[in-house]
SERO-4910 file (N, C-alpha, C, O; in steps of 0.05 Angstrom, whole numbers):
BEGIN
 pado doro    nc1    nc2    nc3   cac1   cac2   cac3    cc1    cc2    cc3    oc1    oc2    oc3
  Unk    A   1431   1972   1398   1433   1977   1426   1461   1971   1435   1476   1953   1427
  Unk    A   1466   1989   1452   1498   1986   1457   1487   1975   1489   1468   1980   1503
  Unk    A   1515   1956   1491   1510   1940   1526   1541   1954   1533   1559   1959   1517
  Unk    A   1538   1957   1567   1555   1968   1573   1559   1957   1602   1539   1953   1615
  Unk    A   1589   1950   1616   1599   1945   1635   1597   1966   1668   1604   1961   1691
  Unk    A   1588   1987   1655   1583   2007   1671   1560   2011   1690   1537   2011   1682
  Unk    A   1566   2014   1716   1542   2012   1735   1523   2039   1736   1532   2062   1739
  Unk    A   1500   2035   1732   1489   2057   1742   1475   2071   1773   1463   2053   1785
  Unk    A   1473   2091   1783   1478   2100   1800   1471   2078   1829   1479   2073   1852
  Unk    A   1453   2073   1813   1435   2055   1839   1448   2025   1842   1450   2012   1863
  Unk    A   1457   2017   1813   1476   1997   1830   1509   1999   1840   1521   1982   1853
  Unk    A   1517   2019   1832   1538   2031   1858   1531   2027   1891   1543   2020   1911
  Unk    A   1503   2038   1884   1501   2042   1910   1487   2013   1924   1487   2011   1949
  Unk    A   1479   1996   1913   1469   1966   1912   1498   1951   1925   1499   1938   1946
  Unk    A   1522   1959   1906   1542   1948   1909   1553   1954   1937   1558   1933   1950
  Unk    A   1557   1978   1949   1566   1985   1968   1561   1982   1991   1576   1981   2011
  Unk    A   1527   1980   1987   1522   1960   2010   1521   1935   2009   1520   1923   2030
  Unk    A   1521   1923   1992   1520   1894   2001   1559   1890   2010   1562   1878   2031
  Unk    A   1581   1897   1997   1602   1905   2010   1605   1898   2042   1612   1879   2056
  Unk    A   1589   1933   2047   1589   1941   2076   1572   1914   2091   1581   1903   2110
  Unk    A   1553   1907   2082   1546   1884   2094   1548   1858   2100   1533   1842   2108
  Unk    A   1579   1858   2092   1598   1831   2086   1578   1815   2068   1572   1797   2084
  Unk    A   1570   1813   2055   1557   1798   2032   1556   1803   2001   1535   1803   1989
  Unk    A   1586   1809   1986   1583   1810   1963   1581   1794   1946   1594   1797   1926
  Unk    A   1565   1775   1947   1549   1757   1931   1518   1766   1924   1501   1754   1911
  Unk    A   1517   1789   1937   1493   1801   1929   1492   1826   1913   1473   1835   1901
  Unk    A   1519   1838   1917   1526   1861   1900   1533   1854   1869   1549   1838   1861
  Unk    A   1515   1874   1854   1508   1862   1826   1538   1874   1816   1549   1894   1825
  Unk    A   1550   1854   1793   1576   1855   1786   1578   1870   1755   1564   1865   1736
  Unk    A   1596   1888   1757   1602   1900   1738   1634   1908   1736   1651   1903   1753
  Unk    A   1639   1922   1713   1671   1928   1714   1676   1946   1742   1665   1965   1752
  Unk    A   1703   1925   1752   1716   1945   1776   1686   1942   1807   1684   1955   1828
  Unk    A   1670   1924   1797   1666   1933   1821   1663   1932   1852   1647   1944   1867
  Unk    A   1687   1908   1860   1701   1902   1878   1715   1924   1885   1732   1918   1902
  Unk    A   1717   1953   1878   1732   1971   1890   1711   1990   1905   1716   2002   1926
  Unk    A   1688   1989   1893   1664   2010   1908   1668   2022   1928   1664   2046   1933
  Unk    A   1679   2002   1943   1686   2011   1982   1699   2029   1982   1699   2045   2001
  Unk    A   1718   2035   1952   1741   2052   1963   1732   2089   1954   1745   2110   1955
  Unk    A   1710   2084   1949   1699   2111   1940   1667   2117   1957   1651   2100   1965
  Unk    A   1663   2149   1959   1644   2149   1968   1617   2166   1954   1594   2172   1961
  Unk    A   1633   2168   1933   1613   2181   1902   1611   2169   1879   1630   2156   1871
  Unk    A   1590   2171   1868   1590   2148   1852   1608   2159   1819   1615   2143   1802
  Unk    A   1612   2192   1816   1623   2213   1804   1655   2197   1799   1667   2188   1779
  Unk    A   1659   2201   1829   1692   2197   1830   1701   2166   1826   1722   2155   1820
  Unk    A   1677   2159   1832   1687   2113   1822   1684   2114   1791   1700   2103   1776
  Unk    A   1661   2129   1779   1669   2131   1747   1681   2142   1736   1680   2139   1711
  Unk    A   1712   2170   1753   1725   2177   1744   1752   2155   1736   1766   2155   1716
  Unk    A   1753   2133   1767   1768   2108   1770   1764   2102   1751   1783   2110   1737
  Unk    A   1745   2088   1735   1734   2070   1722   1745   2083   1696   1760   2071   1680
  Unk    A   1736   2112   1692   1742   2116   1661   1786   2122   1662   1801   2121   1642
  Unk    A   1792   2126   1683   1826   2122   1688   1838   2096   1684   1861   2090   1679
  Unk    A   1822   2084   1687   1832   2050   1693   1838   2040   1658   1858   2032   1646
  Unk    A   1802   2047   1649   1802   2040   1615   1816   2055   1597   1821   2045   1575
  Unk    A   1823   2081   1601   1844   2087   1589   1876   2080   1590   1892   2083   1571
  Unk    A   1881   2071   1611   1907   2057   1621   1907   2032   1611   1928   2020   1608
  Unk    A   1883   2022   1603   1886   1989   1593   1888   2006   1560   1910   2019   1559
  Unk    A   1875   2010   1540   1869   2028   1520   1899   2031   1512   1908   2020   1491
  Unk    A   1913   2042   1524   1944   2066   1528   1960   2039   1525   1981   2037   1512
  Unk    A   1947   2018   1538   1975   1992   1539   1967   1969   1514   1983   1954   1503
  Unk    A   1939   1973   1508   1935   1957   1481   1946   1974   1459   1950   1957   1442
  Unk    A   1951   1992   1450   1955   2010   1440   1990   2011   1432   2000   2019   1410
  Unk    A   2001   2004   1452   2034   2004   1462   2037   1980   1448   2052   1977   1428
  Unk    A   2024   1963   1459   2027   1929   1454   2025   1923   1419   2041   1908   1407
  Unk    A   2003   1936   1406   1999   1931   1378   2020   1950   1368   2018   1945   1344
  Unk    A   2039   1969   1372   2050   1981   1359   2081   1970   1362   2098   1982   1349
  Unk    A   2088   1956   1372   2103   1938   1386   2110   1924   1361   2129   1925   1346
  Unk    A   2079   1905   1363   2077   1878   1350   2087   1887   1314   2100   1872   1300
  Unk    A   2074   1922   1305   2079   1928   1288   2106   1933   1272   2113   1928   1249
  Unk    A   2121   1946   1294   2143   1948   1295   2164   1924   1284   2175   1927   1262
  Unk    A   2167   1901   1299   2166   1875   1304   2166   1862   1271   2185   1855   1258
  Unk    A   2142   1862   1264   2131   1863   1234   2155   1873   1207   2164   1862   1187
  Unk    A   2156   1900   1220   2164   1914   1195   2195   1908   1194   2209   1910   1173
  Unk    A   2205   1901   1219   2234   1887   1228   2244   1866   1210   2266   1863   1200
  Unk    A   2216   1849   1207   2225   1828   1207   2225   1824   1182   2242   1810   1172
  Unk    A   2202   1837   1164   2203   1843   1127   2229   1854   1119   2246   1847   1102
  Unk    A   2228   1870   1135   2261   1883   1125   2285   1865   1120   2303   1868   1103
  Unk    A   2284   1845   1140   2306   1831   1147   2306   1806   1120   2326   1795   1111
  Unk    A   2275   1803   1110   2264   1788   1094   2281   1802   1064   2299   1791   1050
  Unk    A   2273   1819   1062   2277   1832   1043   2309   1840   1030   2318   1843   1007
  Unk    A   2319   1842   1055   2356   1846   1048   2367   1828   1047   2390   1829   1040
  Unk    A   2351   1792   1056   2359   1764   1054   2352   1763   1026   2369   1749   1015
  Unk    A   2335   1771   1010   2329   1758    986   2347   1785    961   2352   1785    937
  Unk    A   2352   1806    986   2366   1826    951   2401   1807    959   2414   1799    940
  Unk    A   2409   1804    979   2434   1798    980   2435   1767    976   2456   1754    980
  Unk    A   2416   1758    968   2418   1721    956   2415   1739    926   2433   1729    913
  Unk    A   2405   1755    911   2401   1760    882   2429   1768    876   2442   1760    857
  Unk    A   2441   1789    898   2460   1800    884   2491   1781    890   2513   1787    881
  Unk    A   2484   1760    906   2513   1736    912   2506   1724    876   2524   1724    859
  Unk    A   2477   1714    869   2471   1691    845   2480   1713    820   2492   1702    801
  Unk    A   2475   1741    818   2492   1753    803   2521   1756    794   2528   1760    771
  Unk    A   2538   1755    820   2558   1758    824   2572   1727    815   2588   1726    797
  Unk    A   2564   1706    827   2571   1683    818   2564   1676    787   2583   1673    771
  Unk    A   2540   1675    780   2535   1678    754   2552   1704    730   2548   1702    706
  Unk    A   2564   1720    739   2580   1728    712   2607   1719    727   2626   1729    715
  Unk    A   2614   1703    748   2635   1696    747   2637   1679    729   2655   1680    712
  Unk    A   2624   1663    729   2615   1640    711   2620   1640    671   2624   1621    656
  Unk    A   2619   1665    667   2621   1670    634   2646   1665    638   2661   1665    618
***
């Protein structure tokens, strides 16, 4: 069973009035839905809703590729520290003969 943050029609409309009735402590809570008021279909608040989670989606997305980036920076940097410590212990070592 999948659980989901998403209101269905009737509590949109649950939500909106308890809103309009200055009492949202009675409006049942789901994602986003302190904005209800600002819509008057319940179509166009789940169009919000599915714009919103792709905008979060779009920024986790940014964020892990970032971090990846970041990552591969930093191996690299790993990696040219340990060829240029081999090739100094080379260099010193046949000075050495």
């Amino acid at each position: 069973m999948v659980s989901t943050d998403l209101p269905t029609a009737e509590e949109f409309e649950d939500a909106q009035d308890a809103i309009d009735n200055d009492d949202p402590e009675l409006a049942p809570h789901f994602a986003y839905w302190h904005h209800v008021d600002e819509f008057d279909e319940y179509s166009t608040f789940m169009a919000y809703v599915a714009a919103k989670k792709a905008s979060r989606g779009a920024q986790s997305a940014t964020a892990a590729e970032s971090a990846l980036d970041g990552y591969e920076r930093a191996a690299k940097g790993l990696l040219l520290g340990i060829g240029a410590a081999a090739l100094i212990e080379a260099v010193i070592g046949d000075a050495r003969l």
